[in-house]
C-alpha positions in Angstrom: -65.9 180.8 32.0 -64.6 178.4 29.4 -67.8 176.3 29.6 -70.2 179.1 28.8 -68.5 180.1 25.3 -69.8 178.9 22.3 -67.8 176.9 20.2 -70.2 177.7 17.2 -70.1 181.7 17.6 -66.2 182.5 18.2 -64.3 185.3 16.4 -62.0 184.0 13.8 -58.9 187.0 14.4 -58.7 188.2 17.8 -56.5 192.0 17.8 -55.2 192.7 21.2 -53.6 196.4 22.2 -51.3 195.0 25.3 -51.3 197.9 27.8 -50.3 198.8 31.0 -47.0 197.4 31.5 -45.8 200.6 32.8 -48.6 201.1 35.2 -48.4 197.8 36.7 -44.7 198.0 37.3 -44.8 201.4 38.7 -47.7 199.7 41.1 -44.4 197.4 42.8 -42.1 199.8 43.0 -40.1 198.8 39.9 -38.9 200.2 36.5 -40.7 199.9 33.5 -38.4 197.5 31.6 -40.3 195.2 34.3 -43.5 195.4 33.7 -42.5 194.2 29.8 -40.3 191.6 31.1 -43.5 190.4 33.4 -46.0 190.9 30.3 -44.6 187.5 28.8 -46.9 185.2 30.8 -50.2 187.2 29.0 -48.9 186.7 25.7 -48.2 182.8 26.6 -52.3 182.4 28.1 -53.3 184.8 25.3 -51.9 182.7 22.5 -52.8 179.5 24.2 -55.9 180.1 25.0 -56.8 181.5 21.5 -55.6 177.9 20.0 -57.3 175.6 22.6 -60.8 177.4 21.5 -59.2 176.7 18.1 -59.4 180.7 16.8 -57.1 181.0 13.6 -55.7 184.6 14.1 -54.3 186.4 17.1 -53.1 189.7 16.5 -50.8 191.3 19.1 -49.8 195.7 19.0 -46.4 195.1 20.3 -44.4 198.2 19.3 -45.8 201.0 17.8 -44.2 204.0 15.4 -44.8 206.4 18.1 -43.0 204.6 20.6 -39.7 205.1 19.7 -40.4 208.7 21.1 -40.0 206.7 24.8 -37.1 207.0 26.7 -33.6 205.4 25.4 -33.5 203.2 28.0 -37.1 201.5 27.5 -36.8 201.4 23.9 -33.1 199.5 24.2 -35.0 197.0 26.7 -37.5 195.8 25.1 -35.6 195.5 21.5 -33.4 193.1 23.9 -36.1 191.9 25.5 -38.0 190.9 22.0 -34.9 189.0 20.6 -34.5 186.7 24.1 -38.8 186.2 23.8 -38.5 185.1 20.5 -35.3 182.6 20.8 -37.0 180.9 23.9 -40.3 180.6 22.7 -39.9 179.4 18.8 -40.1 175.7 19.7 -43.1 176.2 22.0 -44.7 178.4 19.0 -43.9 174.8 17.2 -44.9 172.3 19.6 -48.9 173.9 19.8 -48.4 174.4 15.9 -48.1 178.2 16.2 -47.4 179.9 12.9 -45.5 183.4 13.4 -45.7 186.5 11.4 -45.1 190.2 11.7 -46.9 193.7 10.2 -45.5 197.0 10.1 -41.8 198.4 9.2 -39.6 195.8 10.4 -36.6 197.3 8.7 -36.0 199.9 11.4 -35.6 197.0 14.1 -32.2 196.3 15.3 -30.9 193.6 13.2 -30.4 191.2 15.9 -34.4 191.4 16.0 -34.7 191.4 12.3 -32.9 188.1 12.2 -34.3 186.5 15.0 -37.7 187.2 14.0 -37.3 185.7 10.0 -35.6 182.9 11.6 -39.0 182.5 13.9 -41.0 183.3 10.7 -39.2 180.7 8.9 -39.2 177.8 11.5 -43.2 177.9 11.5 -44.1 178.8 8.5 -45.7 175.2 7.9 -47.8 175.6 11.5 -51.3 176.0 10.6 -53.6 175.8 14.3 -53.0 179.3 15.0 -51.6 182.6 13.5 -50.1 184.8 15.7 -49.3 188.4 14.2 -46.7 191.0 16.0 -47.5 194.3 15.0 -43.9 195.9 15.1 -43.0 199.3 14.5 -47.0 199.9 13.3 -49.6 202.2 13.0 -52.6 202.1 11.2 -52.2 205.6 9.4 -48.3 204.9 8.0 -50.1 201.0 7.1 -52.9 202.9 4.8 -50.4 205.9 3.2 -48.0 203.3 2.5 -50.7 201.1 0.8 -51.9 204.2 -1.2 -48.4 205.2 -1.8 -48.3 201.8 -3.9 -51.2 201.9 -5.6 -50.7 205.7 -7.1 -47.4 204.2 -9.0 -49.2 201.5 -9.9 -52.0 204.1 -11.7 -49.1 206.8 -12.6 -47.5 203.7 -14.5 -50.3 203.1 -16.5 -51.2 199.8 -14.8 -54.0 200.1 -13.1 -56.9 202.8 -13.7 -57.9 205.3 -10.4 -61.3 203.6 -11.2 -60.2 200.1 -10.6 -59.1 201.0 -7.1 -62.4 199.6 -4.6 -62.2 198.1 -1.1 -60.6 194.6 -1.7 -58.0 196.1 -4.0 -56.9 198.8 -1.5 -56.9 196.0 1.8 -54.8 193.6 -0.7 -52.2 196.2 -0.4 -52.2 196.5 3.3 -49.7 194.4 5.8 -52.6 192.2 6.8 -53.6 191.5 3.1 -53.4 187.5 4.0 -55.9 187.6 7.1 -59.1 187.9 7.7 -60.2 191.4 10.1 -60.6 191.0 13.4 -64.4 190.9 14.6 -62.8 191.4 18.4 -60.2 194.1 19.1 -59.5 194.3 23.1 -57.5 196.7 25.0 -56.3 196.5 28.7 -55.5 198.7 31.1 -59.1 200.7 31.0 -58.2 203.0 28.1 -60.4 204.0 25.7 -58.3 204.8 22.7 -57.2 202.6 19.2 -54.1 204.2 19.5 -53.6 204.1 15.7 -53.9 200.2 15.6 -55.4 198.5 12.5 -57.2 201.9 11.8 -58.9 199.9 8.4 -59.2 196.5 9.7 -61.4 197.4 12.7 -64.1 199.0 10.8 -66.2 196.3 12.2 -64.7 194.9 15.1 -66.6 194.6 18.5 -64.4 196.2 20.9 -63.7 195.4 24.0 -61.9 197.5 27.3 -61.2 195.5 30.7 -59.4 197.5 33.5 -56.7 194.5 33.8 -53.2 195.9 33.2 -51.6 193.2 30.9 -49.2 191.7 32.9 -52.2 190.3 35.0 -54.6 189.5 31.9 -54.5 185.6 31.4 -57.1 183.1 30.0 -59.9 183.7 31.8 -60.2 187.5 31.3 -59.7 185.9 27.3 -62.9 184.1 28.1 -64.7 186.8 29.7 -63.8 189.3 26.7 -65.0 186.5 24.2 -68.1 185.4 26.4 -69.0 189.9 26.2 -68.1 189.5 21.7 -70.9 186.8 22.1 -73.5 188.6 23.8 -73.3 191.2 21.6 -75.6 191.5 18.0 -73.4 192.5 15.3 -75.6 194.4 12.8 -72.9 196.1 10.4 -75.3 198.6 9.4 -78.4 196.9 9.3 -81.3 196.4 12.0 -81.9 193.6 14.3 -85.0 192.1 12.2 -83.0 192.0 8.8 -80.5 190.0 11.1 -83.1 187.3 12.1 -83.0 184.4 10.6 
């Protein structure tokens, strides 16, 4: 599948909403702290794959504000399960020149996550193939209240105008104000829901649903789901003669 793509048409920020962990460890009989455990090999051919084809940003839903709602016991094992992931795989982020960054509310994370992940931040900041963006503890909806939040002081303090406020100034105050959107948002596991991931960002993005759980997903459903972006015309509101060259 590799061979087909072309090099000249790939997105530049790839969003991905891992799902079906649960399902797939359910499927073997197992808990579903397993599944996440067993999920680690996707985001390895995920992020690989994204920096051999030499995309720039790879965004990855990896704990959402609603799912602290699941049980204790899940919650407690991936927060344990994050800190090992990121200890182990910092100098492999380094070695394919891997830069790591995070979006959403990070102060609610157990510290032992919080510190792991600015050390993580901080080892590759200078990396520069590949930017590979954890959304934890995010959703799009608290992302675009918090962003208005800040830009009502700024007017209530007299330093801005309600008028000034237009699209660029209100994405500048979002979590993803230093990358581009994603033109391709994919979602495993066959459902057809955003589930309140990059609600603004996606405004444009081609998406893309495969039925493989994400445990199982590796490169060459990557390929397929870039090879389906390709075939597609992407119009943003126009028609397919103003398109033409």
């Amino acid at each position: 599948m590799k061979e087909i793509i072309d090099p000249n048409n790939l997105p530049q920020h790839i969003a991905v909403i891992m799902d079906g962990n649960g399902r797939w460890a359910k499927k073997k009989g197992a808990a579903r702290i397993f599944g996440h455990r067993n999920a680690i090999q996707a985001v390895r051919d995920v992020t690989e794959g994204c920096a051999e084809l030499g995309i720039g940003y790879l965004t990855l839903y990896a704990f959402s504000t609603e799912n602290w709602a699941r049980p204790k016991a899940e919650v407690d094992g991936l927060m344990e399960l994050l800190v090992q992931t990121i200890r182990k795989e910092t100098k492999t982020l380094i070695k394919n020149k891997v830069k790591l960054q995070t979006i959403g509310d990070a102060d609610r994370l157990p510290e032992s996550c919080q510190e792991n992940l600015r050390k993580a931040m901080e080892d590759t900041a200078d990396q520069e193939r590949l930017t590979l963006t954890l959304a934890l503890n995010y959703s799009g909806r608290w992302e675009i209240v918090e962003a208005a939040k800040k830009l009502a002081a700024l007017a209530a303090e007299g330093k801005i105008s309600p008028d000034q406020i237009d699209h660029d100034l209100f994405a500048s105050y979002l979590n993803t104000n230093n990358i581009p959107d994603p033109e391709l948002l994919i979602r495993t596991s066959g459902e057809m829901r955003i589930s309140n991931f990059l609600l603004w960002q996606i405004a444009y993005s081609e998406l893309y649903m495969t039925d493989v759980l994400w445990p199982d997903f590796r490169k060459k459903d990557l390929h397929e789901a870039i090879i389906a972006y390709q075939r597609r015309e992407r119009r943003f509101g126009k028609i397919s003669e103003q398109m033409k060259p």
